[in-house]
KOLSEZA-86528 format. One record per residue (C-alpha): residue number from 1; residue in one letter; x, y, z. Coordinates in Angstrom, 3 decimals, always signed. Layout:
# KOLSEZA-86528
{NUM; 'A'; {X; Y; Z}}
...
//
This chain:
# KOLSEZA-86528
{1; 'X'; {+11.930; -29.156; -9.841}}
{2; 'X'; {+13.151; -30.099; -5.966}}
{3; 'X'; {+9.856; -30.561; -3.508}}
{4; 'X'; {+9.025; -28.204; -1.091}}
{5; 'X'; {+8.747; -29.614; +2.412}}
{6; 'X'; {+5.701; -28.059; +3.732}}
{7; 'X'; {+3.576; -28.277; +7.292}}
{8; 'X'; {+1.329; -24.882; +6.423}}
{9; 'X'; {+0.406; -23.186; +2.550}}
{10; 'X'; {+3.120; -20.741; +1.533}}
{11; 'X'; {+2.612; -17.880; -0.588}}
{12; 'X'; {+4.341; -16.603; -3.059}}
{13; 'X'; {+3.203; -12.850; -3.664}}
{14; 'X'; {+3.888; -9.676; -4.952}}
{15; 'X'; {+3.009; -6.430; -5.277}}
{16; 'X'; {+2.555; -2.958; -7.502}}
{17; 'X'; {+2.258; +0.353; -5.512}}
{18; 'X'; {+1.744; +3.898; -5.551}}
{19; 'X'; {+5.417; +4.829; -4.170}}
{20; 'X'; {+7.906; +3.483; -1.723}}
{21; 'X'; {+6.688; +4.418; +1.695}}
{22; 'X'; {+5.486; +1.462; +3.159}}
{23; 'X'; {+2.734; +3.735; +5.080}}
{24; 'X'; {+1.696; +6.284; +3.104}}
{25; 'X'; {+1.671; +4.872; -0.255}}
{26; 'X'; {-1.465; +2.309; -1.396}}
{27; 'X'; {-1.571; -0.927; -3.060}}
{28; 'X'; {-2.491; -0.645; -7.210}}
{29; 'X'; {-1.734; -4.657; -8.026}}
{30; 'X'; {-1.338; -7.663; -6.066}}
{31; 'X'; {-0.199; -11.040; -7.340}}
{32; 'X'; {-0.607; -14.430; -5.054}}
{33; 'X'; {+0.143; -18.276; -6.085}}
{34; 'X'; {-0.568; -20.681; -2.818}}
{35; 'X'; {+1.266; -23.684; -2.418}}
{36; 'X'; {-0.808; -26.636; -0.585}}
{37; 'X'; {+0.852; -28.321; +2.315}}
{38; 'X'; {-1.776; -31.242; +1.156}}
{39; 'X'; {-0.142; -30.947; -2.394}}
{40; 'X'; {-3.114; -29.393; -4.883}}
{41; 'X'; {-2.095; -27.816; -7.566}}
{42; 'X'; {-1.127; -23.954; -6.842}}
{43; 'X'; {-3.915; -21.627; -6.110}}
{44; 'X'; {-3.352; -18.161; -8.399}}
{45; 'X'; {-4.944; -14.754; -7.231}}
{46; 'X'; {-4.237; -11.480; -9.082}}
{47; 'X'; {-6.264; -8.242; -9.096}}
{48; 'X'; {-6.166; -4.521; -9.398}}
{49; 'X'; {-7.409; -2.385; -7.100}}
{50; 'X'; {-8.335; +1.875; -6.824}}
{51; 'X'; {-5.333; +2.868; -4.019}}
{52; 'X'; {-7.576; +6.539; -3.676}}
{53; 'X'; {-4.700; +8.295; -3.656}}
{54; 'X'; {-2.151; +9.674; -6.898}}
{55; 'X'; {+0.058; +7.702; -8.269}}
{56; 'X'; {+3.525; +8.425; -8.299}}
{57; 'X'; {+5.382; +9.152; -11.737}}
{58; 'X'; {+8.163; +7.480; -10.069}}
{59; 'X'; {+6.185; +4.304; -9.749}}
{60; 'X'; {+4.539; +4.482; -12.916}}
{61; 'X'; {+7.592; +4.748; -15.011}}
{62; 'X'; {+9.070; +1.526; -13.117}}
{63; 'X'; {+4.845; -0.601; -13.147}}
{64; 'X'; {+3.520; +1.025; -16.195}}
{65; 'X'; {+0.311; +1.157; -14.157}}
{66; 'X'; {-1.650; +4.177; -14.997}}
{67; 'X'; {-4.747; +5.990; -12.902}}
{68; 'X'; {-6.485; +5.196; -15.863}}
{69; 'X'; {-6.135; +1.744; -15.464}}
{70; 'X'; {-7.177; +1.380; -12.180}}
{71; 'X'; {-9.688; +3.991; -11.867}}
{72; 'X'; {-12.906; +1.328; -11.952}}
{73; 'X'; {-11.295; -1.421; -9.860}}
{74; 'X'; {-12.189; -1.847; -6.562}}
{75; 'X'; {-10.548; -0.503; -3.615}}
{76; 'X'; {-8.768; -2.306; -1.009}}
{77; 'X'; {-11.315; -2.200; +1.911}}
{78; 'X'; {-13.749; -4.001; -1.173}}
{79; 'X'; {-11.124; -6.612; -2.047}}
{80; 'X'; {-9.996; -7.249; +1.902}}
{81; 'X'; {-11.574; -10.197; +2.289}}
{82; 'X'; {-11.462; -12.193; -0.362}}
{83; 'X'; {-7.653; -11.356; +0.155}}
{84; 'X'; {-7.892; -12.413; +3.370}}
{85; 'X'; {-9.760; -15.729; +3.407}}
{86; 'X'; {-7.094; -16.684; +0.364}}
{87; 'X'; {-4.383; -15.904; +2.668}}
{88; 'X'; {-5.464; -18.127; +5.953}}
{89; 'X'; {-2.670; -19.443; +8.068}}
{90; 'X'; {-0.006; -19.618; +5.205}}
{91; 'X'; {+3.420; -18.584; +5.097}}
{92; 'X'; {+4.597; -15.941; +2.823}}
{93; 'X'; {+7.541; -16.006; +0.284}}
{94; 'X'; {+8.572; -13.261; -2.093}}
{95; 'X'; {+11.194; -11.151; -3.728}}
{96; 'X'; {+12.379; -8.103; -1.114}}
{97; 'X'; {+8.552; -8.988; +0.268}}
{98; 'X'; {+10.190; -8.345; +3.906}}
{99; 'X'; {+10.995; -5.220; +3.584}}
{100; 'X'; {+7.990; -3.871; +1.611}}
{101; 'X'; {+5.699; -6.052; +0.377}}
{102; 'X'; {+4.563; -7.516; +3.273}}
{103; 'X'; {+4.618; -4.257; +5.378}}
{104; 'X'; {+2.680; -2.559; +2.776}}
{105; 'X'; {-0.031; -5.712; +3.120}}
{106; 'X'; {+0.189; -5.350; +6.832}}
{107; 'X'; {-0.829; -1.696; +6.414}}
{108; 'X'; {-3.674; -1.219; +4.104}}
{109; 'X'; {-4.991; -4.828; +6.120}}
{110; 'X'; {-4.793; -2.420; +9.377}}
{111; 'X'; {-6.283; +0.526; +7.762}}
{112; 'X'; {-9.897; -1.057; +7.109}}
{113; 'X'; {-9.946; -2.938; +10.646}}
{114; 'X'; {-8.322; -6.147; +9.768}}
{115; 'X'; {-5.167; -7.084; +11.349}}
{116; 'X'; {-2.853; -9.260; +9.716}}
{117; 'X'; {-0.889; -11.083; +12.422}}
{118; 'X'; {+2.540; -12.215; +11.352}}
{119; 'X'; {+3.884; -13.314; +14.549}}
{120; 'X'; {+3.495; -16.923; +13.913}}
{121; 'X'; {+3.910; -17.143; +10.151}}
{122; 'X'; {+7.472; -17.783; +8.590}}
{123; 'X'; {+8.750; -15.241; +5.659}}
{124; 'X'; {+11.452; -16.578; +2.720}}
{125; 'X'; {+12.666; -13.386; +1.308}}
{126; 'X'; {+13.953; -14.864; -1.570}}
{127; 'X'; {+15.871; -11.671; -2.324}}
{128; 'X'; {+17.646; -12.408; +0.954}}
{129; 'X'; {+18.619; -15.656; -0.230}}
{130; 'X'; {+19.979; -14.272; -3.713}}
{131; 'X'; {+21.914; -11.125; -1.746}}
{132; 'X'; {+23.651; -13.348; +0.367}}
{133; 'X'; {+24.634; -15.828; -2.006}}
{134; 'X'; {+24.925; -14.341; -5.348}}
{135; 'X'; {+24.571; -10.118; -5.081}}
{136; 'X'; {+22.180; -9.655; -8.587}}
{137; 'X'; {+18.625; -7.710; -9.281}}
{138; 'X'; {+15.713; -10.064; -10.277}}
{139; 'X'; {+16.408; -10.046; -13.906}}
{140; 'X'; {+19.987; -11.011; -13.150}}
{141; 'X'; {+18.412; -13.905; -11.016}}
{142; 'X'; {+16.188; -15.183; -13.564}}
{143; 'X'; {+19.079; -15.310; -15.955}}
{144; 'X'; {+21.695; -16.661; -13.425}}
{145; 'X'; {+19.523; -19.686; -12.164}}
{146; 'X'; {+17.177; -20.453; -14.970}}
{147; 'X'; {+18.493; -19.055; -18.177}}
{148; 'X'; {+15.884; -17.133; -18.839}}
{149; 'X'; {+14.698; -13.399; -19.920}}
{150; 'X'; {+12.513; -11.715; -17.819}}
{151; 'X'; {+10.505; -9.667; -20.233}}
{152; 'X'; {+7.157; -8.616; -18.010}}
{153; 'X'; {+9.625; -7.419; -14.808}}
{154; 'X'; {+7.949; -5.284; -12.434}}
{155; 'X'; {+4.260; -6.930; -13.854}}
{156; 'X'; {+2.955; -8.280; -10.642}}
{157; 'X'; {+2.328; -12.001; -11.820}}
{158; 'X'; {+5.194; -12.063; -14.160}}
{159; 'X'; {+7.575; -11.249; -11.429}}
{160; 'X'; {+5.656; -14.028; -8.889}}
{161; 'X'; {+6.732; -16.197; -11.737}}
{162; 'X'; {+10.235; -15.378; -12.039}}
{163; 'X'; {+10.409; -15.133; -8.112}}
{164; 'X'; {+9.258; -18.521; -8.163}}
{165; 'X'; {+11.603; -19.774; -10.628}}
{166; 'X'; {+14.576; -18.015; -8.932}}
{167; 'X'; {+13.822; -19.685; -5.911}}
{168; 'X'; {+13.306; -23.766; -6.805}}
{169; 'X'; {+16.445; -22.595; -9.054}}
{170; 'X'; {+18.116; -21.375; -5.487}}
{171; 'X'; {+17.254; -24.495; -4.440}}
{172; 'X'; {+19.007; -26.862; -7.108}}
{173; 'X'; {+21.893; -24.890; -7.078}}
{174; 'X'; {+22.812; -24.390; -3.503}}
{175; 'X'; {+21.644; -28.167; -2.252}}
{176; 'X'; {+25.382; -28.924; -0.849}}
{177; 'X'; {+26.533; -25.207; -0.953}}
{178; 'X'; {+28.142; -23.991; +2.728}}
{179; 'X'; {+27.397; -19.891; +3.491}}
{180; 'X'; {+30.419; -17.772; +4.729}}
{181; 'X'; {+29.061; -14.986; +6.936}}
{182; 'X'; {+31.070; -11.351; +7.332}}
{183; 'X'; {+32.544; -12.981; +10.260}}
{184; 'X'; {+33.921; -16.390; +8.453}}
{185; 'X'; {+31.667; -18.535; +9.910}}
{186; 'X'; {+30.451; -21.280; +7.729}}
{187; 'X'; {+26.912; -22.444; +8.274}}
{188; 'X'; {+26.346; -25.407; +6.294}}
{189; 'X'; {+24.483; -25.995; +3.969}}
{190; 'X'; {+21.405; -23.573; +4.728}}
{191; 'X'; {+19.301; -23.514; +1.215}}
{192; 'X'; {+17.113; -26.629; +2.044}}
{193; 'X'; {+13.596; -27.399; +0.820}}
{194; 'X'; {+12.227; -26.638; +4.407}}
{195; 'X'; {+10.565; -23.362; +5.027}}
{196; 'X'; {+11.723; -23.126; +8.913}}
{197; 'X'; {+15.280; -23.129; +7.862}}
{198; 'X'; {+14.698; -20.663; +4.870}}
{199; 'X'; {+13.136; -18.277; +7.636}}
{200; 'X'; {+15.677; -18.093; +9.520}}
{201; 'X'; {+18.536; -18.119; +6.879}}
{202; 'X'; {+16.389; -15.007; +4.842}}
{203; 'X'; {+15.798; -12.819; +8.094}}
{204; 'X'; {+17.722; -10.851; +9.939}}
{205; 'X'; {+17.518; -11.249; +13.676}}
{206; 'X'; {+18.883; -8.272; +14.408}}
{207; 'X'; {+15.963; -6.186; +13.442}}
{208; 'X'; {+11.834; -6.750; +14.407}}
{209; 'X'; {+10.608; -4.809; +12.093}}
{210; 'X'; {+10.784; -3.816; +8.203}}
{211; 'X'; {+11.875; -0.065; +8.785}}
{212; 'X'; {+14.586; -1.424; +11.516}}
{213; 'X'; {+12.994; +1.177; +14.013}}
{214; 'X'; {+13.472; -1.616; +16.772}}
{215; 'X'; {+16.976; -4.067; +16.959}}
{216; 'X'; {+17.860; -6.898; +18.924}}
{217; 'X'; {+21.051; -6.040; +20.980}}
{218; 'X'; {+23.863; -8.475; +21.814}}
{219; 'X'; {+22.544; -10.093; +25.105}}
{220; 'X'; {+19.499; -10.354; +23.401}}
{221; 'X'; {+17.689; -7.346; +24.602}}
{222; 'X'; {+14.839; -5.206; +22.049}}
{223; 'X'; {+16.414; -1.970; +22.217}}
{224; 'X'; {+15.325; +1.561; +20.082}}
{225; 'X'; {+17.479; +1.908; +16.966}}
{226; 'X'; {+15.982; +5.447; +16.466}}
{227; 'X'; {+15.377; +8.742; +18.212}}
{228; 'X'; {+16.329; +10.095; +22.009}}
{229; 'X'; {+16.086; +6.473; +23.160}}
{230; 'X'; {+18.005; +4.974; +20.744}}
{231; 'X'; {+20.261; +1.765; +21.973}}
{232; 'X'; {+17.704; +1.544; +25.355}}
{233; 'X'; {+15.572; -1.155; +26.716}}
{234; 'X'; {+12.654; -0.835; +24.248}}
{235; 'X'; {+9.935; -2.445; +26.511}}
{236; 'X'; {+11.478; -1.001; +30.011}}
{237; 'X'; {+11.000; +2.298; +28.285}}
{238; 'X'; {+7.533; +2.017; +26.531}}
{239; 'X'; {+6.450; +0.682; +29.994}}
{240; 'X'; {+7.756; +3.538; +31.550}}
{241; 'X'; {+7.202; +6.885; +29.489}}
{242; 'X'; {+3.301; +6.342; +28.594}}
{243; 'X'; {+3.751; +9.584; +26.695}}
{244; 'X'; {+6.167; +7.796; +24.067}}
{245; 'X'; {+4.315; +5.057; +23.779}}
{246; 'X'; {+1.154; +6.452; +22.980}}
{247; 'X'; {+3.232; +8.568; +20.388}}
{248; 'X'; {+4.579; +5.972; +18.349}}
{249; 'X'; {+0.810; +4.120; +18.420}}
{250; 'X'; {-0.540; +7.444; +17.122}}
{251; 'X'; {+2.117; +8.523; +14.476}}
{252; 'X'; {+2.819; +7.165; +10.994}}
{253; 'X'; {+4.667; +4.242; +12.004}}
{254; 'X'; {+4.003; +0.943; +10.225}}
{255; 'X'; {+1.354; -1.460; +11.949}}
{256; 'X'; {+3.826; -3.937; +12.039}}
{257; 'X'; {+5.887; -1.627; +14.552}}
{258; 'X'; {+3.104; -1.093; +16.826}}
{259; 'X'; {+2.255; -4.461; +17.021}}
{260; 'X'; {+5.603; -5.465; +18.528}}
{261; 'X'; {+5.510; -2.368; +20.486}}
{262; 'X'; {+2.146; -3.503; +22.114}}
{263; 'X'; {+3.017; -7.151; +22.930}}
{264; 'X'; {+6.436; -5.779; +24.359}}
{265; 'X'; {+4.264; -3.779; +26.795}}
{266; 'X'; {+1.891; -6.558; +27.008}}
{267; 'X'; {+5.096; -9.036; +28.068}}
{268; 'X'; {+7.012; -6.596; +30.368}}
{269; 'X'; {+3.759; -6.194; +32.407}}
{270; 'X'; {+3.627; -9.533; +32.868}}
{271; 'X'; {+7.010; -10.378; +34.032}}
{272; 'X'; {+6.192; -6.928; +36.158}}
{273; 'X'; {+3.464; -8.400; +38.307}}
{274; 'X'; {+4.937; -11.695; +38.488}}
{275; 'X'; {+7.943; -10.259; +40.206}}
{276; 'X'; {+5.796; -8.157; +42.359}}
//
């Protein structure tokens, strides 16, 4: 298996929910390994936890998780935490963890008073990396790059393992590989052990946030990509209409959302009085 080049502990994670909306629905399973940048052996944390809410049969026919099963675990605001002192500084890496995993995190971590900043940390979405590369479902991955069955998908920890897998498996295969965008321009080489350049390779720049409420325009402008000010100035116009602001800070937008939001406020105040 290839080294990982590490300056900060990633983590691998995944995990099992109630339903698909990143805001409404609650956490039932969460699966973490921690890879050292000092290079101890992998940390492992798993748990269940009491979301308070129904669960979906949606999400129970894909998990197999049952109220049952979950009905004497602890609830998130109990487990926070420990979740967050095992967490730290690190990274995060996971399958499609970018679009909901870690916005669900970032959620129920904002409902009980703790925010979980992700402005500095680096995200592989290993998904991402698979998509672009080789269009297949986890499974397919796991099969494709290791050879192997997944039997246990959609288990939290089993599928942290196969994630895991797929990705030093990524790795291997796609050491001297070149990537061909939609435009035809080859980048070379991008799937390196180095989580910097597996950031940036696995996100897409042209959106802030996980529900792609907020874009990144051409000259480089954060502009709406939603609603009556769709394709304008985000921070010009948050600074300006108080009224929309405050609305998207008080409606069911995802905490990661109104973070940006605030620090594009906070930033085009700044550059306000400095101009004054």
């Amino acid at each position: 298996m290839m080294t990982l080049s590490l300056d900060r502990d990633l983590i691998f994670f995944d995990i099992e929910a109630t339903g698909l909306n990143v805001v409404t629905d609650r956490i039932l399973q969460i699966a973490m390994i921690k890879y050292s940048k000092d290079g101890k052996e992998p940390q492992e944390l798993a748990m269940l936890i009491n979301p308070g809410i129904p669960i979906s049969l949606e999400a129970m026919l894909v998990h197999g998780i049952s109220p049952k099963d979950v009905a004497k675990k602890p609830t998130f605001v109990q487990v926070a935490p420990k979740l967050r002192e095992f967490i730290g500084d690190a990274d995060f890496a996971g399958y499609n963890s970018n679009r909901f995993d870690i916005p669900m995190l970032m959620e129920e971590f904002a409902r009980v008073g703790i925010e979980l900043d992700m402005t500095r940390r680096r995200t592989i979405d290993v998904q991402r990396v698979f998509y672009k590369m080789e269009p297949r479902t986890l499974k397919a991955a796991l099969k494709f790059y290791c050879d192997k069955e997944h039997d246990d998908a959609h288990d939290a920890m089993a599928d942290v393992r196969a994630t895991i897998d797929v990705f030093f498996g990524q790795l291997d295969r796609y050491r001297e590989v070149d990537y061909i965008d939609e435009q035809g321009a080859v980048i070379p080489a991008p799937i390196i052990p180095e989580v910097k350049a597996l950031h940036d390779f696995t996100n897409d720049t042209k959106f802030l946030d996980a529900t792609q409420k907020l874009r990144v325009d051409a000259d480089g402008t954060v502009v709406f990509n939603f609603g009556k000010y769709n394709g304008q100035p985000a921070a010009e116009v948050l600074f300006n209409d108080k009224q929309y602001y405050n609305w998207i800070l008080n409606k069911e937008f995802t905490s990661q959302m109104k973070q940006i939001v605030k620090k594009l406020v906070r930033d085009y105040e700044k550059e306000q009085r400095k101009d004054a």
